[in-house]
VEXMI-984835 format. One record per atom (N, C-alpha, C, O): x, y, z; atom name. Coordinates in Angstrom, 3 decimals, decimal comma. Atoms other than C-alpha are relative to their C-alpha. Example, Ala and Ser with C-alpha at 12.3 -4.5 7.8 and 13.67 -1.06 7.14 Angstrom:
VEXMI-984835
         x         y         z  at
     0,890    -1,190     0,000   N
    12,300    -4,500     7,800  CA
     0,900     1,200     0,000   C
     1,936     1,181     0,665   O
    -0,820    -1,190    -0,060   N
    13,670    -1,060     7,140  CA
    -0,770     1,090     0,730   C
    -0,261     2,198     0,899   O
This chain:
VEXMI-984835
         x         y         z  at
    -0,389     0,853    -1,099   N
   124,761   105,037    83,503  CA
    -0,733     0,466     1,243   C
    -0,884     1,639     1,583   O
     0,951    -0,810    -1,424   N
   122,653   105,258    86,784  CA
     1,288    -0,401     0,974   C
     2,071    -1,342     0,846   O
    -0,915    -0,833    -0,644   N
   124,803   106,759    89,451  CA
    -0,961    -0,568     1,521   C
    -2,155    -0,297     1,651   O
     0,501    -0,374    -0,944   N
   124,113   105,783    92,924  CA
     1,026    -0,585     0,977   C
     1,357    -1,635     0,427   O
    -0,665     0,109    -1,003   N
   126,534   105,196    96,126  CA
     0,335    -1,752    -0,022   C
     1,272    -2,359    -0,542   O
    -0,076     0,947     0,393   N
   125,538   101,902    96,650  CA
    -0,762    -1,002    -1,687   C
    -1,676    -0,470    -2,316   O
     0,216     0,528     0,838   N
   125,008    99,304    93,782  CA
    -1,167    -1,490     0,104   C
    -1,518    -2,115    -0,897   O
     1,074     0,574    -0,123   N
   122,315    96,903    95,443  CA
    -1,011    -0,396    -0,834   C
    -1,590     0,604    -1,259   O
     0,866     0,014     0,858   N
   119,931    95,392    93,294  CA
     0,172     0,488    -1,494   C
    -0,852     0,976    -1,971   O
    -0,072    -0,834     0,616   N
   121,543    96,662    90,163  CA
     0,944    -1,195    -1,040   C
     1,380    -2,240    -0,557   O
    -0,903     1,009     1,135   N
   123,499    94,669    87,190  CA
     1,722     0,749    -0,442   C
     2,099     1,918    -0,506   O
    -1,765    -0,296     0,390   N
   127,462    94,826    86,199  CA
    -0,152    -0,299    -1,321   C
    -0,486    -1,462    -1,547   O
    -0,505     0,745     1,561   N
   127,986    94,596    82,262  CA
     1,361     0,519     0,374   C
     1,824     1,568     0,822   O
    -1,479    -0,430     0,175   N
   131,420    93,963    81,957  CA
     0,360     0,898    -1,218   C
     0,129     0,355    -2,299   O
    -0,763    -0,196     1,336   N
   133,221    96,704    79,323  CA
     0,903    -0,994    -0,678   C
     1,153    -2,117    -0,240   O
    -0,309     0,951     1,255   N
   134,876    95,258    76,330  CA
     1,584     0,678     0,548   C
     1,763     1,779     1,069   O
    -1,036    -0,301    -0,728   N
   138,527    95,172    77,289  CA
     0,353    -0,008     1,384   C
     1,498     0,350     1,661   O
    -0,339     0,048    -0,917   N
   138,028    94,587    81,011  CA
     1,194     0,099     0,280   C
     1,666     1,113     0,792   O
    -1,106     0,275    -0,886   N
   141,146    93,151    81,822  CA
     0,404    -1,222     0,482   C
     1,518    -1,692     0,711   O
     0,085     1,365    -0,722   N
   140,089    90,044    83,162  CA
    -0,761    -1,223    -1,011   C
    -1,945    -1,037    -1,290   O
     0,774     1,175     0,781   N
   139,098    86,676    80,952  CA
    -1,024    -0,373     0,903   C
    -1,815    -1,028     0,224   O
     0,446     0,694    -0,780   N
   137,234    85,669    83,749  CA
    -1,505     0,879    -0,181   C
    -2,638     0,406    -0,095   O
     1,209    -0,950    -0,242   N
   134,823    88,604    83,597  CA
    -0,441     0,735    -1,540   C
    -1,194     1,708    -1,583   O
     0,451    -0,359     1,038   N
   134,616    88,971    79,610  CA
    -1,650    -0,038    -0,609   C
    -2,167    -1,151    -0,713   O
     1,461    -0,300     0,148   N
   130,909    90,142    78,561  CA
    -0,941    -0,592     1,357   C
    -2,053    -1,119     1,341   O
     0,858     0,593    -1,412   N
   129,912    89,230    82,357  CA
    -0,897     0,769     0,003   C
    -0,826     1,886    -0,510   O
     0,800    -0,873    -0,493   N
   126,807    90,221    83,665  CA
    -0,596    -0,399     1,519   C
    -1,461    -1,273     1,581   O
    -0,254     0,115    -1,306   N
   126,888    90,288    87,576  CA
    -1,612     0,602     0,326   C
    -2,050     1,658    -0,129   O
     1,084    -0,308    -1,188   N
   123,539    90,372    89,873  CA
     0,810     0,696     1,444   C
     1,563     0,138     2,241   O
    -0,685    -0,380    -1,062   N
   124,589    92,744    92,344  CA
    -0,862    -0,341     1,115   C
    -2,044    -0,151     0,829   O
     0,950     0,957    -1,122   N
   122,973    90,987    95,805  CA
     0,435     0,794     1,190   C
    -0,277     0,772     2,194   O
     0,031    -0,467    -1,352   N
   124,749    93,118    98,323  CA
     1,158     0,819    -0,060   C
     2,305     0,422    -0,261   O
    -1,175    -1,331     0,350   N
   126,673    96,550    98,116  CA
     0,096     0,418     1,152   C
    -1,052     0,248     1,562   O
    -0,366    -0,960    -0,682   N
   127,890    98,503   101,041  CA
     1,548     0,513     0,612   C
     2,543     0,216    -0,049   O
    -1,018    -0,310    -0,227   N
   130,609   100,107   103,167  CA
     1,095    -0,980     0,419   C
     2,177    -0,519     0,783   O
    -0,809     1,279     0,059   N
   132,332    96,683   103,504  CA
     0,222    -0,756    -0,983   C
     0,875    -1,774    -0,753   O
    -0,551     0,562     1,241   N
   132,743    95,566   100,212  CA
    -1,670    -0,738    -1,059   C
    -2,669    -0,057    -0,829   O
     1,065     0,063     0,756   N
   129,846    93,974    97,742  CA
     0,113    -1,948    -0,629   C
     1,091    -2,461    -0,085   O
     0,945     1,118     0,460   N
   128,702    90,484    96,265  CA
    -1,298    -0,165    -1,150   C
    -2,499     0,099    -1,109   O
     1,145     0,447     1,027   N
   127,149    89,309    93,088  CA
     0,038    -1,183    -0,830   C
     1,066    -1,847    -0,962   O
     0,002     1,413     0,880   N
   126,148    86,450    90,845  CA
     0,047     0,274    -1,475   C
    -0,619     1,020    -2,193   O
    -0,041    -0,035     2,177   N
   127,154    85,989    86,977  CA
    -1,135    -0,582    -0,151   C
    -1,604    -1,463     0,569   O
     0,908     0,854     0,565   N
   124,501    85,175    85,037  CA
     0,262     0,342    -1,527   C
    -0,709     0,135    -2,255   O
    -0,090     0,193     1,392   N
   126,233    85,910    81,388  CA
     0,196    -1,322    -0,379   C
    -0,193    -1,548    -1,525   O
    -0,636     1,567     0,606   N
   127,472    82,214    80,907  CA
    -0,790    -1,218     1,026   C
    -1,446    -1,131     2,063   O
     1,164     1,640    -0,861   N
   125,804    78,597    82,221  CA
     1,882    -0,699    -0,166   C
     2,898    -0,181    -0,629   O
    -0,961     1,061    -0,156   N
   128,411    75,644    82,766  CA
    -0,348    -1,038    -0,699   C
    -0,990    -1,989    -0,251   O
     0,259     1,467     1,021   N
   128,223    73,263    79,858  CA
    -0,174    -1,404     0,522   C
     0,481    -2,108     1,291   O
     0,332     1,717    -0,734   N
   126,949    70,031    80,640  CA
    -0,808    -0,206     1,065   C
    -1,194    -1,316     1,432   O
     0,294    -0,146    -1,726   N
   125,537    71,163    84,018  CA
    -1,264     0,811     0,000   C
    -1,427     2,029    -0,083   O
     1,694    -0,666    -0,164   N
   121,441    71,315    84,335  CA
    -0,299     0,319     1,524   C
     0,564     0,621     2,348   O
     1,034     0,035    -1,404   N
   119,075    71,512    87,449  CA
     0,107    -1,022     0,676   C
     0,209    -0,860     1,892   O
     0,605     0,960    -0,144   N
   118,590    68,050    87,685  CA
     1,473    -0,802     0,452   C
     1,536    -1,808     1,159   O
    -1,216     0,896     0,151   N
   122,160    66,919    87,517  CA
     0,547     0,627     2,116   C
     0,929    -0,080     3,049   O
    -0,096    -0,493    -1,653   N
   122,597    69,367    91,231  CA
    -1,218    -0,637     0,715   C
    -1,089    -1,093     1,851   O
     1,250     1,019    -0,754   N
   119,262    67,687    92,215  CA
     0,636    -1,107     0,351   C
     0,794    -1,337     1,550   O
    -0,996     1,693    -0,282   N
   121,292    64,155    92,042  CA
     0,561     0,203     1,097   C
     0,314    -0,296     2,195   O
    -1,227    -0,054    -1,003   N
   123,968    65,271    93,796  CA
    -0,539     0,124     1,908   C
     0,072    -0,099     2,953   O
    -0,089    -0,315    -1,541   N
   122,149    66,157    96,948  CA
    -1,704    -1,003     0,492   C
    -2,478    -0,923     1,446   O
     1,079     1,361    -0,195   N
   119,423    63,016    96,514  CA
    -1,449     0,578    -0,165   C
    -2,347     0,099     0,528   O
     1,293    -0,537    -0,176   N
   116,405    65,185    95,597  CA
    -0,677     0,298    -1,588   C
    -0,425     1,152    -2,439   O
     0,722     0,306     1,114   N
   114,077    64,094    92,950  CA
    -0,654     1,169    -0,476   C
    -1,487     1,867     0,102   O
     0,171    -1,651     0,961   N
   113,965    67,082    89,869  CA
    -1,650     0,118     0,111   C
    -2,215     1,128    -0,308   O
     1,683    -0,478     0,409   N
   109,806    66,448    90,235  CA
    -0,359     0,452    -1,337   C
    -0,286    -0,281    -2,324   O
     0,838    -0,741     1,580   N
   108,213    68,878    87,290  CA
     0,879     1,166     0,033   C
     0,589     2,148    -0,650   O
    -1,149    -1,470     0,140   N
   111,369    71,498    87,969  CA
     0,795    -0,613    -1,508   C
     1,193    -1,722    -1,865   O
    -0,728     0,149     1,307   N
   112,867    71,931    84,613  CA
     1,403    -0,174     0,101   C
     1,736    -0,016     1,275   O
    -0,941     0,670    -0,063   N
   116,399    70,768    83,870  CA
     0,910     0,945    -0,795   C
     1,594     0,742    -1,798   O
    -0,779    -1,123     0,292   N
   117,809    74,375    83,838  CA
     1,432    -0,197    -0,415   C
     2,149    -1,187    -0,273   O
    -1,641     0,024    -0,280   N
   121,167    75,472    83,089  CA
     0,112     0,774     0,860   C
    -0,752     1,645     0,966   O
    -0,511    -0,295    -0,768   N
   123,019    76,493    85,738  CA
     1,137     0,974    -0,328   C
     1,710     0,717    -1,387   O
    -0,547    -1,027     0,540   N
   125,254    79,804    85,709  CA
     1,387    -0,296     0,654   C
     1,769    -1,147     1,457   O
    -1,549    -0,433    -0,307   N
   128,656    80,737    86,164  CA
    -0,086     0,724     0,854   C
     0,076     1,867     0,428   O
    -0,021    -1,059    -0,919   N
   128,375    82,486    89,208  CA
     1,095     1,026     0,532   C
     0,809     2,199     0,773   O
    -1,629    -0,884     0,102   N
   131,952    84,040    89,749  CA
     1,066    -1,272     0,343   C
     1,043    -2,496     0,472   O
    -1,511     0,793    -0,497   N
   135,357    82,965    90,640  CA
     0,106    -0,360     1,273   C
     0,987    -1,197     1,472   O
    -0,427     0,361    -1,050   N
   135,122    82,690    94,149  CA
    -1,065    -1,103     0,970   C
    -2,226    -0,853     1,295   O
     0,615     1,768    -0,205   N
   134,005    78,921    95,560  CA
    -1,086    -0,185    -0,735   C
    -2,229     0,078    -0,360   O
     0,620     0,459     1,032   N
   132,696    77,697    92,435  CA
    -0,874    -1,086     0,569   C
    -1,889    -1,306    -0,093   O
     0,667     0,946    -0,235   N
   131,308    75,026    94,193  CA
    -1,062     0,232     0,954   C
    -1,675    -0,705     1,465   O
     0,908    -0,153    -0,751   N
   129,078    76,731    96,181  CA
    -1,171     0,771    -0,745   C
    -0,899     1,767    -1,415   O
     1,280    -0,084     0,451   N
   125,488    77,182    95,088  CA
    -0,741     1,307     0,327   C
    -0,381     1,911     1,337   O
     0,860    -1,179    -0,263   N
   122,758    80,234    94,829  CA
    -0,918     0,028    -0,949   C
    -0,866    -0,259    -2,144   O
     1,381    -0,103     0,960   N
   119,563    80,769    93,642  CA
    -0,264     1,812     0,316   C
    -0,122     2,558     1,285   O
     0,604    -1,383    -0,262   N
   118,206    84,113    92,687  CA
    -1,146    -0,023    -0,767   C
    -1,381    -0,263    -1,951   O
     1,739     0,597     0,633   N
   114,498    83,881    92,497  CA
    -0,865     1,626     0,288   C
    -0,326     2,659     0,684   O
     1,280    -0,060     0,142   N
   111,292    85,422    92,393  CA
     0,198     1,013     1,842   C
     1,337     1,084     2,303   O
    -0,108    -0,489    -1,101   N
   110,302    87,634    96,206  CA
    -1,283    -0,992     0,310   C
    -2,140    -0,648     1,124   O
     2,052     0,415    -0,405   N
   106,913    85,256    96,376  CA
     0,752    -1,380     0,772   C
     0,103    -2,377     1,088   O
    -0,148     1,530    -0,676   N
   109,358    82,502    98,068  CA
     1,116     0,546     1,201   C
     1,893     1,473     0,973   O
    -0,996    -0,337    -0,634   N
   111,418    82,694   101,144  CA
     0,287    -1,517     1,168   C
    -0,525    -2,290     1,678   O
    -1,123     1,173    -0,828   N
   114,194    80,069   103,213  CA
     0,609     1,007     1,056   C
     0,489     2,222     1,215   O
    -0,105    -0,017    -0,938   N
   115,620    80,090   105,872  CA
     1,302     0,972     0,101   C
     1,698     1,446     1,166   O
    -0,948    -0,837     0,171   N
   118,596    82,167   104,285  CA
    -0,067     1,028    -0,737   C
     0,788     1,913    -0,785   O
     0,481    -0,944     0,347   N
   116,637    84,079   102,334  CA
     0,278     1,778    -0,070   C
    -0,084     2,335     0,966   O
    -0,236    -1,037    -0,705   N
   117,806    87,941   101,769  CA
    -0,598     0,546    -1,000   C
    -0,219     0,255    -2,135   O
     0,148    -0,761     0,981   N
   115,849    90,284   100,012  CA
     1,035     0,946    -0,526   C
     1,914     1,335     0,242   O
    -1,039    -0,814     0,799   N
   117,888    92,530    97,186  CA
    -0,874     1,315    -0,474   C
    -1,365     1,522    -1,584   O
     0,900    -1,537     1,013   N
   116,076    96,146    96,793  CA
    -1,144    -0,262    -0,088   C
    -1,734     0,763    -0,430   O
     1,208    -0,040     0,283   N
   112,697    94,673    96,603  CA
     0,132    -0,115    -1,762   C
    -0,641     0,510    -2,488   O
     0,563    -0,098     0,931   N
   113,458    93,686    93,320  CA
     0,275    -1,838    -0,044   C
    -0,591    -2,666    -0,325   O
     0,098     1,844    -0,366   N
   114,668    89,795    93,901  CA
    -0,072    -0,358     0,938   C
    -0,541     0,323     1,850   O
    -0,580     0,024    -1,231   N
   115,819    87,619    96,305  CA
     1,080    -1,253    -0,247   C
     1,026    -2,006    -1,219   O
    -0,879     0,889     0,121   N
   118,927    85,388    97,179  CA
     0,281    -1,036     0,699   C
     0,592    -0,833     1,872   O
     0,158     1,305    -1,155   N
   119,036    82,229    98,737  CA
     1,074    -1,108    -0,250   C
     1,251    -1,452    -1,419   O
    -1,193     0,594    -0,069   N
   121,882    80,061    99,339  CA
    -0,197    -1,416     0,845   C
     0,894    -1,909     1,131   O
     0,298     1,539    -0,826   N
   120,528    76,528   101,360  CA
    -0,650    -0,613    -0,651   C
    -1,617    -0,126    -1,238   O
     0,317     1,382     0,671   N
   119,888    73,336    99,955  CA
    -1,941     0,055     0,253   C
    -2,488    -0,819    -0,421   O
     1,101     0,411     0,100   N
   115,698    73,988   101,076  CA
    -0,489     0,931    -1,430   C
    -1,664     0,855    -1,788   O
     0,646    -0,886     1,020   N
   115,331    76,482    98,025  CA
     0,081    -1,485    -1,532   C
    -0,592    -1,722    -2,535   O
     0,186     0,948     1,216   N
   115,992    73,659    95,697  CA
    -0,742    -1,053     0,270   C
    -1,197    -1,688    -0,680   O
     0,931     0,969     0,192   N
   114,020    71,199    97,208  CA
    -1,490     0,492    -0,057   C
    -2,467    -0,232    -0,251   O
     1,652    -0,703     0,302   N
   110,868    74,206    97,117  CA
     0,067    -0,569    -1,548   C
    -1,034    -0,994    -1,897   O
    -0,004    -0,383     1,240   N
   111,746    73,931    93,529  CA
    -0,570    -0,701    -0,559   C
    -1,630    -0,607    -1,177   O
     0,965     1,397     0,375   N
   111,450    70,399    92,917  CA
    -1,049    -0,366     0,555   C
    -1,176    -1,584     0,436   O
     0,986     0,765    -0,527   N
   108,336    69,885    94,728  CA
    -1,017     1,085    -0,783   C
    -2,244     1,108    -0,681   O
     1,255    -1,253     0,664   N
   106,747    72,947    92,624  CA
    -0,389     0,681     1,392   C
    -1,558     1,051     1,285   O
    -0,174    -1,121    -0,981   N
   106,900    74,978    95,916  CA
     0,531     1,092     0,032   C
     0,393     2,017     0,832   O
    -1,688    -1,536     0,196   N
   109,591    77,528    95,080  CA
    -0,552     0,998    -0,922   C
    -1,620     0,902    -1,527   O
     0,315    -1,332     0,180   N
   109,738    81,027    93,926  CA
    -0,618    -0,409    -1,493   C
    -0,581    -1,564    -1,920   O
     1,099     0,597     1,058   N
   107,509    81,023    90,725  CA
     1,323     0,640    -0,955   C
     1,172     0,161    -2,078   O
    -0,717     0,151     1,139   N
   110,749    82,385    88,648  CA
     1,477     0,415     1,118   C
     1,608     1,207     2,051   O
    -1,295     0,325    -0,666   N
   114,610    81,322    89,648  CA
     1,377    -0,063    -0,970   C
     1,289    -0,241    -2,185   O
    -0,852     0,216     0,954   N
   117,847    81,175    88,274  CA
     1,756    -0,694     0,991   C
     2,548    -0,030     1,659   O
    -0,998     1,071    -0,926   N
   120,614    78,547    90,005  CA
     1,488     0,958    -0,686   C
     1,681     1,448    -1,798   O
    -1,593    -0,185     0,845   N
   124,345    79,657    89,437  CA
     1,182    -1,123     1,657   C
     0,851    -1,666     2,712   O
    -0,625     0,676    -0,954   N
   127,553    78,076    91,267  CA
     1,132     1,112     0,091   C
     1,479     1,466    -1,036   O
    -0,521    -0,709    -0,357   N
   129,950    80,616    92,855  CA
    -0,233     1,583     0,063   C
    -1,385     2,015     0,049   O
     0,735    -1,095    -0,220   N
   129,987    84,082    93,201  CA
     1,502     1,360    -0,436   C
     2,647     0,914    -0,367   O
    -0,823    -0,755    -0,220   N
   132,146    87,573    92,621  CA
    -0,321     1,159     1,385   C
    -1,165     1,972     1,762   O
    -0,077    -1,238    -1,208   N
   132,993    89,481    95,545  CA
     0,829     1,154     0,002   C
     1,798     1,049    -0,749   O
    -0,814    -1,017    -0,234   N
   134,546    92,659    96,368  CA
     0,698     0,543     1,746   C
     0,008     0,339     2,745   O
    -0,373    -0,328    -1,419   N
   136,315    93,867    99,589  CA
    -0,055     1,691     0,151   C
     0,168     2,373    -0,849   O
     0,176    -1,041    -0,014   N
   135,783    97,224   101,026  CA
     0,460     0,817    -0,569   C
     1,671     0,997    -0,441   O
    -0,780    -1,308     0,918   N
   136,289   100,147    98,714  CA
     0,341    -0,411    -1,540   C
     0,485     0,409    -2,447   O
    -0,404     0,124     1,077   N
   137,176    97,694    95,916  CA
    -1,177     0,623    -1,279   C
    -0,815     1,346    -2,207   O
     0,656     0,214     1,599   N
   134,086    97,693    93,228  CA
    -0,155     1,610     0,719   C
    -0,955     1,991    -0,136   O
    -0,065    -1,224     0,555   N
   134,132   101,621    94,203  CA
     0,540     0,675    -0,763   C
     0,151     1,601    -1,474   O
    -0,833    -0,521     0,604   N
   137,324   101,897    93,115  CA
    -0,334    -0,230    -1,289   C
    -0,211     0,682    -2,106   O
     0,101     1,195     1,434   N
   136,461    99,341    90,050  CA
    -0,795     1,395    -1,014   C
    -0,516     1,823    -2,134   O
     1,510    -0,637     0,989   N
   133,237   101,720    88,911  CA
     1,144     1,472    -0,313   C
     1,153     1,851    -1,484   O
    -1,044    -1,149     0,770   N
   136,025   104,854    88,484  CA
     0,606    -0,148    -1,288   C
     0,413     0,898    -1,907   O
    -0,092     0,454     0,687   N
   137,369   103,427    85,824  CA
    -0,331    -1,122    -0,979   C
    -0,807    -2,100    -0,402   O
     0,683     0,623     1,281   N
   136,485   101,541    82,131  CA
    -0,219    -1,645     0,238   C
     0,275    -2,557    -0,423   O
    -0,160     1,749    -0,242   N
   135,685    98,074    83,565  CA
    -1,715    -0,422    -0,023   C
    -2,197    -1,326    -0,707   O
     1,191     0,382    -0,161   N
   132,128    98,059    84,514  CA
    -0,661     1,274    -0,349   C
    -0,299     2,451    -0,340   O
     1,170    -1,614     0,470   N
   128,642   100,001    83,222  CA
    -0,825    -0,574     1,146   C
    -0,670    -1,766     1,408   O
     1,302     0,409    -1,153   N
   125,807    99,616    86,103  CA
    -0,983     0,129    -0,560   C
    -1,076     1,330    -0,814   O
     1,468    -0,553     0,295   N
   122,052    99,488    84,672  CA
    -0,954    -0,604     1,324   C
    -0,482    -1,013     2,385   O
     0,717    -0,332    -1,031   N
   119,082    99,269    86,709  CA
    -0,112    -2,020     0,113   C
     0,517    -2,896    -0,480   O
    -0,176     1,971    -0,189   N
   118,111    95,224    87,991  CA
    -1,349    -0,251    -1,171   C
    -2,494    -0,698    -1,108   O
     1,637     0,624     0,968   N
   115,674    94,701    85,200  CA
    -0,523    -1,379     0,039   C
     0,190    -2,344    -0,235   O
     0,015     1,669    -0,303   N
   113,757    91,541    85,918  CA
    -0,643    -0,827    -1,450   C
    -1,028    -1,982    -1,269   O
    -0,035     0,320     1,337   N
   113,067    90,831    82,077  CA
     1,259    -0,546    -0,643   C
     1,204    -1,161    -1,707   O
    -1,448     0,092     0,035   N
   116,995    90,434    82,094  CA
     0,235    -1,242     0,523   C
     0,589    -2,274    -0,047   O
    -0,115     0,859    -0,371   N
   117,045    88,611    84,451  CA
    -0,596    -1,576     0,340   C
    -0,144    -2,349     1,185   O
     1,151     1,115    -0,120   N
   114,293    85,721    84,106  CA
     0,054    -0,151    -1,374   C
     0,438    -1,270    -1,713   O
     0,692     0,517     0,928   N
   113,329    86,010    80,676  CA
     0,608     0,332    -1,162   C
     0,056     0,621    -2,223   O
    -1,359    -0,421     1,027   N
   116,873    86,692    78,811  CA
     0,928    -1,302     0,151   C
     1,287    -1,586     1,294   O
    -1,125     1,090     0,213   N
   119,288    83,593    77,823  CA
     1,192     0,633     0,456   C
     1,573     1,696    -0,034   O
    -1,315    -0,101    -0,589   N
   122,336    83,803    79,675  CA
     0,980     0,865    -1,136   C
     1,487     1,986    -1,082   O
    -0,992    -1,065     0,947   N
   124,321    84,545    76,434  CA
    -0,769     1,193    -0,924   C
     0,027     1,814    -1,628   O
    -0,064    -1,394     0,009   N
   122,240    87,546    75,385  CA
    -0,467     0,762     0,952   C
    -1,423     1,468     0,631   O
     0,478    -0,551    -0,955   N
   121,803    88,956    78,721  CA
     1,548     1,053    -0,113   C
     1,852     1,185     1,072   O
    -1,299    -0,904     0,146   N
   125,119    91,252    78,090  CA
    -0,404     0,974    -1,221   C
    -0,059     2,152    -1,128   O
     0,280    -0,958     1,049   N
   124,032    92,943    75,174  CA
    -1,297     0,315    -0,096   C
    -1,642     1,304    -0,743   O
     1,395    -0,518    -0,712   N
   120,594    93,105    76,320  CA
    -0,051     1,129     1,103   C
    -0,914     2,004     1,186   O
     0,196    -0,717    -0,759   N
   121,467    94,760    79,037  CA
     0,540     1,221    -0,650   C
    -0,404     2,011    -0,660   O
    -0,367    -0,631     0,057   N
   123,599    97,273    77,684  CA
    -0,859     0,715    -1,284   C
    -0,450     1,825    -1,621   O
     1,337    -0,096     0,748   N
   120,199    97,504    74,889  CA
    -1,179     1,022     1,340   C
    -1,946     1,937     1,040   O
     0,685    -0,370    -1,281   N
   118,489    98,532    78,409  CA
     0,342     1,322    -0,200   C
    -0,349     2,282    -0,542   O
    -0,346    -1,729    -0,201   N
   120,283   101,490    78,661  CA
     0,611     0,682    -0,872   C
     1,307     1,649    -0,562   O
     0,356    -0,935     1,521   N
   120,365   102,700    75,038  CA
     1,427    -0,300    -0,768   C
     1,971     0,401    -1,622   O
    -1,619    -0,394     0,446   N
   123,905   101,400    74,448  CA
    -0,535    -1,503    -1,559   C
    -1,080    -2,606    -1,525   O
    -0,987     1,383     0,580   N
   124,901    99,352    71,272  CA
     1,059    -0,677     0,073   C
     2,127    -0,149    -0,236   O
    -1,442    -0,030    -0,602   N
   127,328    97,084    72,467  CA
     0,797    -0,243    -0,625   C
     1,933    -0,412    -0,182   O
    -1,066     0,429     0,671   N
   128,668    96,231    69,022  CA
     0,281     1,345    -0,419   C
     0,424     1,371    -1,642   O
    -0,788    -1,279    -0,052   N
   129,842    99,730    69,071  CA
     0,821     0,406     0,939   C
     1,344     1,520     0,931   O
    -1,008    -0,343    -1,152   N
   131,873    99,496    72,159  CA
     1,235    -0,600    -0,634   C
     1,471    -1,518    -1,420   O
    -1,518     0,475     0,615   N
   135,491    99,558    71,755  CA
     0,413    -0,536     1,127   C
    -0,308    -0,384     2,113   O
    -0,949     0,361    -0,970   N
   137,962    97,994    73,966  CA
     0,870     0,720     0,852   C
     1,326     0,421     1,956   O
    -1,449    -0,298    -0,094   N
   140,476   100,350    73,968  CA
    -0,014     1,721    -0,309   C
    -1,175     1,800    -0,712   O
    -0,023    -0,891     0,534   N
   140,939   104,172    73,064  CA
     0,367     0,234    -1,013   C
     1,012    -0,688    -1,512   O
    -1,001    -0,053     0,877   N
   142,156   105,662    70,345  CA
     0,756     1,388     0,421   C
     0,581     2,136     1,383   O
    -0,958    -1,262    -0,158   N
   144,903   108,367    69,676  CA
    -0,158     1,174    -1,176   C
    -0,595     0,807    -2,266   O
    -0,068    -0,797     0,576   N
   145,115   111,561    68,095  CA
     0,494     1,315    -0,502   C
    -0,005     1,818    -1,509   O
């Protein structure tokens, strides 16, 4: 497990047994860690039914030659609000770099770079987000809930949503069909 204060730029696999349905085999883009609490995007699961093209509609902006992605599960908190985490070769007007290893952008011009073949040269749309409040995901990482690996961008670009959880935890030497849930006794 890499060990560092903050978690910036860095991935959440959820353990097996979390706790939470909401966060079973998640794998969280961490976008913004510090002494006020933290922010990241799911990208283990997409939203059935729900491409690129279908959020293109909605906000009147023709998909062009942008592919007709799926769109992620971004967390529990305002599902209905949008984020792209792309590529560093594109930047908006909300633009925040993450570590120098992505970046995160949250305004309606990152999707119209997209469709016009302007936009970051690799992206990944989700709708909501998990947050933490100060002290929480420190407390969280003390105990069996979350593993941290590094932000691998092979993970994150060029891994299917549903094996980006056992990929990652492949990253950092784990098998994850050897994780248990639970302890045992003895």
């Amino acid at each position: 497990m890499e060990s560092a204060a903050y978690l910036t730029g860095q991935f959440l696999l959820a353990m097996p047994g979390i706790g939470d349905p909401r966060f079973e085999h998640a794998v969280i883009a961490i976008c913004a860690h510090d002494g006020e609490g933290a922010i990241g995007i799911g990208l283990g699961a997409t939203i059935g039914g729900l491409g690129l093209h279908t959020v293109l509609d909605q906000f009147k902006i023709d998909p062009g030659e942008a592919p007709d992605a799926p769109v992620h599960i971004g967390g529990p908190v305002e599902p209905r609000r949008g984020f792209v985490i792309h590529s560093n070769d594109w930047g908006g007007q909300d633009t925040i770099d993450v570590a120098g290893r992505w970046a995160l952008s949250g305004t309606i011009d990152v999707l119209r770079a997209i469709a016009a073949g302007k936009g970051p040269r690799h992206w990944v749309v989700a709708l909501g987000y998990a947050g933490w409040s100060e002290g929480q995901l420190d407390e969280e990482m003390t105990r069996h809930g979350w593993f941290n690996v590094r932000g691998d961008l092979d993970l994150l670009y060029d891994t299917p949503a549903d094996a980006r959880w056992a990929r990652g935890f492949a990253v950092a030497g784990v098998d994850a069909r050897l994780l248990a849930s639970g302890a045992g006794t003895a």
